[in-house]
C-alpha positions in Angstrom: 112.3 -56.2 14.0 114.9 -55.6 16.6 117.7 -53.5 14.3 119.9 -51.7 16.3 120.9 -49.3 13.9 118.7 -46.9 13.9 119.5 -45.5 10.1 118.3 -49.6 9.4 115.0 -48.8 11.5 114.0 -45.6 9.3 114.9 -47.0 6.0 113.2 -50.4 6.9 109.8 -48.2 8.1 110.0 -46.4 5.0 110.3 -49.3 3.1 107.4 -50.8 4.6 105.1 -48.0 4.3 105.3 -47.6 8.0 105.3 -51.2 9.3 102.3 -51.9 7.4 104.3 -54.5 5.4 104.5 -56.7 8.4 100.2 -56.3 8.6 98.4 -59.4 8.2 96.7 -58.6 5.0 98.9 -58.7 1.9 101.7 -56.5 2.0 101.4 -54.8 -1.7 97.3 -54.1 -1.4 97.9 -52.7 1.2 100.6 -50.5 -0.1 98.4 -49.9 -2.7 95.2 -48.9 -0.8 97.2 -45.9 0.6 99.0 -45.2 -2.0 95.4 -44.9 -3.8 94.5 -42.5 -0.4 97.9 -40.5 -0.8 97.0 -39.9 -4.7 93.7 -38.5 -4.1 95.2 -36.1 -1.1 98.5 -34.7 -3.2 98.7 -35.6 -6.9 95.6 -35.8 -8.1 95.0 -32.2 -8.7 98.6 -31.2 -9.8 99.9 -30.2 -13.3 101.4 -32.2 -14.8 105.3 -30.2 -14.5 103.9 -30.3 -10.6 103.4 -33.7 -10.7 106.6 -35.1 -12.5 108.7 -32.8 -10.4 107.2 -34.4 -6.8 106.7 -37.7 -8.5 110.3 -38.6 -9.8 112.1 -37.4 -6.9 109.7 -40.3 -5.0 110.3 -43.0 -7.5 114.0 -42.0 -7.5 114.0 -42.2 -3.5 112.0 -45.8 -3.4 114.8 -47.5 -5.2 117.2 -46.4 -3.2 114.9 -47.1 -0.1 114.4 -50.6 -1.6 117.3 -51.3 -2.0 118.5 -50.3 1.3 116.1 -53.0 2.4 117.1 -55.9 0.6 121.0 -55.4 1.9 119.3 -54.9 5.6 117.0 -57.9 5.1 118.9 -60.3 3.6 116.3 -60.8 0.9 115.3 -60.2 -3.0 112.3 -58.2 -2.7 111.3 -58.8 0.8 107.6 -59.1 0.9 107.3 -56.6 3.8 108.9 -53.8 1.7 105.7 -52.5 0.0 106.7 -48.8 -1.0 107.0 -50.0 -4.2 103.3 -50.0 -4.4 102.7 -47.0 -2.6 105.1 -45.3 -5.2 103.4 -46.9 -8.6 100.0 -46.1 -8.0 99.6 -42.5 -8.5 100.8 -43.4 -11.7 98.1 -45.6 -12.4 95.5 -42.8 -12.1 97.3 -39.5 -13.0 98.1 -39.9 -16.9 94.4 -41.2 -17.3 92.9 -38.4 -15.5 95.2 -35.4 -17.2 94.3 -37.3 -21.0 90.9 -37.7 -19.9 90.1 -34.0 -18.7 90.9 -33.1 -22.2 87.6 -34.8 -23.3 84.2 -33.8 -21.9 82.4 -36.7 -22.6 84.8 -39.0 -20.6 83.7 -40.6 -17.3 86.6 -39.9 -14.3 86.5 -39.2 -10.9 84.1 -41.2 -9.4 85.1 -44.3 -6.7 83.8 -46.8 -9.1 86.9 -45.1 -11.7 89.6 -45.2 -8.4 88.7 -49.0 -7.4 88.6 -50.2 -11.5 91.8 -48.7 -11.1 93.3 -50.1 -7.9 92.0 -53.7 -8.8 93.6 -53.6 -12.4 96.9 -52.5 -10.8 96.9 -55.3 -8.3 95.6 -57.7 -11.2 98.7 -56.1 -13.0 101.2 -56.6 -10.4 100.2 -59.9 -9.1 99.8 -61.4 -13.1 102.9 -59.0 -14.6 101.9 -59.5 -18.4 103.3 -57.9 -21.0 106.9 -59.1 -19.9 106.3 -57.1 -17.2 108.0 -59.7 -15.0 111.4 -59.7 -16.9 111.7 -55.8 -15.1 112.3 -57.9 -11.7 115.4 -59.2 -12.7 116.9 -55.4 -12.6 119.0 -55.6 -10.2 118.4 -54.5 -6.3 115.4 -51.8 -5.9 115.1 -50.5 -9.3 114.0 -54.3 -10.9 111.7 -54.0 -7.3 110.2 -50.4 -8.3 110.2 -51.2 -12.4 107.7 -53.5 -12.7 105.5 -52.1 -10.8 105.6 -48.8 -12.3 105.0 -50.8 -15.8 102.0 -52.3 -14.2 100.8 -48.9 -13.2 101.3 -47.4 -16.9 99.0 -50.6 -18.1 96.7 -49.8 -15.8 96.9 -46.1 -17.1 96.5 -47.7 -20.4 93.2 -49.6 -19.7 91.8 -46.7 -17.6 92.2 -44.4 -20.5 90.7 -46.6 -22.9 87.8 -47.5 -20.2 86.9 -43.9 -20.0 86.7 -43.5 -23.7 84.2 -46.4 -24.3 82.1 -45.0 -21.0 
């Protein structure tokens, strides 16, 4: 990466989760792993005003990170930029954990509950049912950021439903 503007360098490190889109294992797990790590440290124990008002402002700045990238990169969706991954995953977890609190007999909380939930968000974003892949063809980084936020709310979905049944 030899960008001599250095505005080009920061959004690009953003946009790859700190260079760790150019790692050798797959760019979005791991985007996801630390954005499973960066849930557990900041969101997971917020209310939920707490947690839209520090959430949106993050999903508002990945698009615009993302699609700073693309123009930089000369690419749709790069496959380095990950943040897009990073960003959806909290929502994966959050909704099922508030709904679920509500309900003593549910099962949360437990790394068994966070990797269910990681795999079924990369199952989810690898897959994209549910016409989850027609949010790609937004255009720059909001059709980038879209669909994975719709795989994060399925995953929501099935994790609530999972820790009903459990």
């Amino acid at each position: 990466m030899n960008y001599s503007n250095w505005i080009d360098r920061l959004i690009l490190s953003a946009g790859t989760c700190g260079g760790s889109g150019y790692w050798y294992f797959p760019p979005g797990t791991t985007a996801s792993f630390l954005g499973t790590i960066l849930y557990l440290i900041t969101f997971q124990a917020m209310a939920p005003m707490a947690f839209v008002l520090n959430y949106v402002p993050c999903v508002c700045g990945s698009i615009w990170i993302l699609s700073q990238c693309e123009r930089i990169l000369h690419q749709k969706d790069p496959r380095v930029a990950n943040l897009d991954e990073l960003v959806a995953i909290p929502l994966c977890f959050w909704p099922a954990e508030f709904i679920l609190s509500k309900f003593p007999h549910s099962s949360i909380n437990s790394y068994v509950w966070y990797a269910q939930g990681f795999l079924l968000f990369r199952l989810f974003d690898i897959l994209k049912p549910f016409g989850i892949k027609k949010l790609e063809s937004l255009p720059g980084g909001l059709g980038i950021v879209m669909d994975d936020l719709a795989a994060a709310l399925a995953t929501a979905a099935c994790l609530t439903a999972f820790g009903f049944l459990i």
